[in-house]
C-alpha positions, -999 to 999 in steps of 0.1 A, spaced: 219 -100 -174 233 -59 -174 207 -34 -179 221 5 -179 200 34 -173 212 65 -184 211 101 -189 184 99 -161 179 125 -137 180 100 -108 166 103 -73 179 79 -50 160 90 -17 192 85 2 205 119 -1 220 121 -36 203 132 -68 224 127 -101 209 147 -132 222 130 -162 229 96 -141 228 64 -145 219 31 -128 235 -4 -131 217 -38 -126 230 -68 -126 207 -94 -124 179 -83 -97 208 -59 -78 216 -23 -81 253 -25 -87 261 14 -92 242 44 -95 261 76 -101 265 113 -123 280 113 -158 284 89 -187 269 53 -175 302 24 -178 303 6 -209 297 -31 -201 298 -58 -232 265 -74 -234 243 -49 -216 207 -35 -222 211 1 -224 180 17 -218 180 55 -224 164 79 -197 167 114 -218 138 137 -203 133 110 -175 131 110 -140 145 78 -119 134 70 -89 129 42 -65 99 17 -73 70 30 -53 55 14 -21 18 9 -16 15 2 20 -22 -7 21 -46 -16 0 -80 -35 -4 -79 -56 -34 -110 -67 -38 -128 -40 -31 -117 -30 -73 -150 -54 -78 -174 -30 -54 -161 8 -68 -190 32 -73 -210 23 -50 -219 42 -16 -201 74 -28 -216 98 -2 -213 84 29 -192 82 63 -169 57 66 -190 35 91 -225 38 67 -199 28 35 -191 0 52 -229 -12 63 -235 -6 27 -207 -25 16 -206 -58 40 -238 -69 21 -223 -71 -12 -186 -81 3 -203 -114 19 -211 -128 -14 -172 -124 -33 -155 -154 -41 -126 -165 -53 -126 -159 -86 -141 -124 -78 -110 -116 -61 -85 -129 -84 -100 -108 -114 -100 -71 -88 -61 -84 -80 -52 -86 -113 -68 -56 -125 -60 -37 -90 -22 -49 -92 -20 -38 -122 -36 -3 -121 -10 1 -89 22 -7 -114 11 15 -140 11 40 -112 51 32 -105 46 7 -81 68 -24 -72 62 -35 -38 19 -36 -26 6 -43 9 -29 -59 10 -52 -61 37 -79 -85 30 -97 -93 65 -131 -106 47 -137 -143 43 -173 -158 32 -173 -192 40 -175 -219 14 -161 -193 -10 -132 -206 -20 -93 -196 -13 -96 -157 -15 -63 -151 3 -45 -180 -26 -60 -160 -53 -48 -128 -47 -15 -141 -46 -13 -156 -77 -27 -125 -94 3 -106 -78 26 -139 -91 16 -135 -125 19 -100 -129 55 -101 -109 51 -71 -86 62 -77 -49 33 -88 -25 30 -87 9 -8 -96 18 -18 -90 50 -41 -121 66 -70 -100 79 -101 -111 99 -129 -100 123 -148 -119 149 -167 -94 160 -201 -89 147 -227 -64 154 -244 -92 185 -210 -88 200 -214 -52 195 -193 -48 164 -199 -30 135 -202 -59 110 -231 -80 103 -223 -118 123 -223 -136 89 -188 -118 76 -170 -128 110 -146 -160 122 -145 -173 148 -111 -171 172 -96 -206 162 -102 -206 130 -87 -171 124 -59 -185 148 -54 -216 126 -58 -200 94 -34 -172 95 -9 -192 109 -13 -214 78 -11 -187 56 24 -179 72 38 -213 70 28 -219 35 35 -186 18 59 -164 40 97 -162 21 115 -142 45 145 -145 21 160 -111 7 146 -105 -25 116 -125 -17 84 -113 -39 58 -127 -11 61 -121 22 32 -123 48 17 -101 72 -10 -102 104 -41 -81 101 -72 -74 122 -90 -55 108 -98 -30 131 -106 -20 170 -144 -19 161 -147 -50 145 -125 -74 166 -123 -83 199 -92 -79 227 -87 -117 227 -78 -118 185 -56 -85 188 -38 -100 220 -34 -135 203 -29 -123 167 5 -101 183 15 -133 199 12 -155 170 31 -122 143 60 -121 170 63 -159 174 63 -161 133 90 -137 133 64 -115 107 48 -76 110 15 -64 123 -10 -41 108 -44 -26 115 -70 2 108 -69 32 135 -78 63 142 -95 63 112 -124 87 118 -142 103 151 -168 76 150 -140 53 155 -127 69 184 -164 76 203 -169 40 197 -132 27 218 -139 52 242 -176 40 250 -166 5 248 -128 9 262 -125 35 277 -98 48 261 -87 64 220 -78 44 198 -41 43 201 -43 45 236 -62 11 235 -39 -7 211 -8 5 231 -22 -10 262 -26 -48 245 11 -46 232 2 -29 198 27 -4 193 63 -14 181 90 -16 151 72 -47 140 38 -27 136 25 -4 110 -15 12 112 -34 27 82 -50 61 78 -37 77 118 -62 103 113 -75 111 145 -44 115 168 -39 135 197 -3 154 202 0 121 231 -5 93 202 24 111 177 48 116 204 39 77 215 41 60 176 76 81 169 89 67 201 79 31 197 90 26 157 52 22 149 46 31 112 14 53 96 3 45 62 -9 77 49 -39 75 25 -53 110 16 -74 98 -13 -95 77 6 -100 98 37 -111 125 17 -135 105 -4 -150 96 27 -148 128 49 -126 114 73 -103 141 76 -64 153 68 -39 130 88 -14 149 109 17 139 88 36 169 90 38 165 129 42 127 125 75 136 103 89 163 129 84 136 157 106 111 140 76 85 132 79 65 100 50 73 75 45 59 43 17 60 14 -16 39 9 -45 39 -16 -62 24 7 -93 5 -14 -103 13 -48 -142 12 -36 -131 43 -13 -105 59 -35 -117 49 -74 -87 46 -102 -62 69 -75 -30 58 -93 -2 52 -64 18 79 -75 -11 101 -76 -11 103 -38 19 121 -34 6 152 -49 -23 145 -25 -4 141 2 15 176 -1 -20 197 -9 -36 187 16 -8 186 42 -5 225 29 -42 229 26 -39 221 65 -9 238 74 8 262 49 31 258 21 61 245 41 43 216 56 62 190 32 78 190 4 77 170 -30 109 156 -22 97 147 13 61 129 0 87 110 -27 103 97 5 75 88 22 62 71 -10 92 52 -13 115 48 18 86 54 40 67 23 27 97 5 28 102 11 63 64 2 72 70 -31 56 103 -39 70 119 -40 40 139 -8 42 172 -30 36 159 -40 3 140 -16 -13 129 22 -8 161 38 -24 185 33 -52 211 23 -41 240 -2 -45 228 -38 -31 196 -30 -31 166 -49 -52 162 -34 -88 126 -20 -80 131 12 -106 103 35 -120 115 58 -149 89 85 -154 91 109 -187 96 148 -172 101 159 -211 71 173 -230 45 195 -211 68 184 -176 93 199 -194 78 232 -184 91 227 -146 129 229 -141 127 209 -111 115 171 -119 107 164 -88 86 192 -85 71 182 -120 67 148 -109 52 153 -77 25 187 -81 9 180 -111 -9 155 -136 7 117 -130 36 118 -156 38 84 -185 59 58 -166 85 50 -197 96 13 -176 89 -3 -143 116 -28 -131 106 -52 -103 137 -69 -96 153 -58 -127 123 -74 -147 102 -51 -167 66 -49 -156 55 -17 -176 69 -7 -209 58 28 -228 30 35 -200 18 0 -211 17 -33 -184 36 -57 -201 38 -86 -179 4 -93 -183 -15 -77 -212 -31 -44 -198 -66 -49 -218 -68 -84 -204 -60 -72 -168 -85 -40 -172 -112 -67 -187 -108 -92 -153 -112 -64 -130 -146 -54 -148 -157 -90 -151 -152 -93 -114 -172 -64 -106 -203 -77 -128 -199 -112 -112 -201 -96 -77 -231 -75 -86 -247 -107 -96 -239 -126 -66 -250 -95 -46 -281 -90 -61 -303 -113 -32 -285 -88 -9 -289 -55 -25 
């Protein structure tokens, strides 16, 4: 199957922009992307991108899932007294609680433009069912690309953690379980839709023994590592008292800095920790929704960029960033960056990257996705820059600074996922209804708790 986009102002994130272009798919592939009149090809679907803007599928490199069943609630506290508040309910989700906040959380993310999600889900209540197997069917059904990350913690507040003992694992059974996870779901195939990455949750919550032995058991798998840091200041007071040392000082002393690692939020860093992630290919996923929601500050991503580090885009957890569409957090990203540190501190076209590329890169996928470009996966947003946009010469610009423009199609490997700002590949009403039906069933479960 040939589908044709044209007339497209098209932005591949590789270097070229094409106003009036066109992009070729053949089956999942880009073929060609280029200026001027689109080929004519017998047979294909020609899809017409007047007053559009094309530009690579957008990358969510991290995410909580479930937490779409639990948004609302503690909405004026720190991170660390959000997530006291929140363990209680979070200990009572089942399965089918987190299959109705992935479907409904998938597909809030690819109405945003979004073709490729990272999910960190590090929370298992025993004798609750497969959680990790029903967040990926949700993303099976709906047909966006998944990589869940298999979190944990195993240490509880008698350990001196900052969860409650009854929402940790123990060692081997994290061990035993992830490694499960990898064997049974991991496609490390080009073009694969599900691939699987390692998670502790964070320094606070686990101990040096499952960081040390969870890097062993990525690196033996041949799969990517990912974690919470330098989150807020709590966070770092808390590895100091108990390490010794910050944050990324402590990870990069067990072996958790590398190509094959990518850390959410990167908050707090000192000049020390930027210089140390751009030199050892560790990746930042920015989320500026969610650390403002919760106070925890305006990551240094301007000085990440000029040090060479690779920095993509998160949402983080709806509970911590309610209904912040994907593409929403690029404008984010560049206000508060300039809110920070003047205008110049990056650019629409730069936040686009990071969005895009960026994510890529965190994932390791950067051969596949993250531009458009010949060879590359058919991950494709087409957003309309016509009516009020039309007011901006620049689409970019139009795009990026203001209101989220309608996404006129979303291709996932040349599959379309959203039509006319509608999700199509699984009925948007039915998806929006499983999302609120898990929230009320994990109110219900909660209530003993609450």
């Amino acid at each position: 199957m040939t589908t044709i986009i044209e007339n497209a102002h098209v932005v591949t994130v590789s270097g070229d922009e094409h106003p009036g272009g066109h992009i070729v798919v053949e089956g999942d592939r880009i073929t060609a992307v280029g200026a001027g009149p689109a080929p004519r090809i017998a047979g294909a679907d020609r899809i017409d991108g007047t007053g559009c803007l094309a530009t690579p599928g957008l990358v969510n490199a991290h995410h909580h899932l479930y937490q779409w069943a639990s948004q609302g609630l503690a909405t004026d506290n720190t991170l660390f007294e959000w997530l006291t508040t929140l363990y209680k309910p979070w200990s009572k989700m089942d399965a089918e609680v987190v299959a109705g906040a992935a479907s409904a959380g998938l597909g809030w993310l690819a109405k945003s433009g979004c073709t490729t999600a990272s999910d960190h889900h590090y929370l298992f209540p025993r004798g609750r069912g497969d959680l990790f197997a029903a967040e990926i069917e949700a993303a099976a059904e709906l047909g966006i690309r998944f990589q869940p990350c298999r979190g944990s913690m195993d240490r509880g507040e008698s350990q001196g953690g900052l969860p409650p003992d009854e929402v940790v694992e123990d060692l081997d059974t994290i061990l035993t379980e992830t490694a499960a996870a990898i064997d049974r779901y991991h496609d490390a195939s080009f073009g694969s839709m599900l691939r699987i990455s390692v998670a502790p949750c964070s320094p606070f919550s686990v101990t040096r023994d499952l960081l040390v032995r969870s890097a062993e058991l990525a690196r033996e798998k041949g799969v990517r590592l990912h974690t919470h840091l330098a989150e807020t200041l709590d966070e770092e007071e808390h590895t100091t008292e108990h390490f010794g040392m910050t944050p990324t000082e402590y990870m990069d002393s067990i072996g958790w800095l590398g190509p094959d690692v990518w850390l959410a939020h990167c908050v707090h860093l000192h000049d020390t920790d930027i210089k140390r992630l751009a030199e050892t290919g560790t990746g930042t996923a920015h989320c500026p929704s969610s650390n403002a929601r919760l106070g925890a500050g305006i990551a240094r991503v301007s000085h990440l960029l000029e040090a060479g580090a690779t920095v993509g885009i998160g949402v983080d957890g709806s509970a911590s960033a309610e209904f912040v569409p994907l593409a929403g957090e690029i404008r984010q990203a560049v206000y508060m960056q300039r809110a920070r540190y003047g205008p110049t501190a990056l650019t629409a076209r730069q936040a686009l990257e990071m969005a895009t590329l960026g994510g890529a890169r965190c994932l390791g996928r950067e051969d596949e996705i993250g531009t458009l470009e010949p060879g590359k996966l058919a991950d494709v947003a087409l957003w309309r820059v016509d009516g009020f946009h039309a007011a901006v010469d620049d689409p970019v610009v139009a795009f990026a600074f203001g209101g989220t423009p309608p996404l006129e199609r979303l291709l996932v490997g040349g599959r379309t996922i959203v039509a006319a700002d509608t999700l199509v590949s699984v009925p948007q009403d039915v998806a929006g209804r499983r999302g609120a039906d898990a929230h009320r069933r994990l109110m219900r479960l909660a209530e003993e708790v609450l």
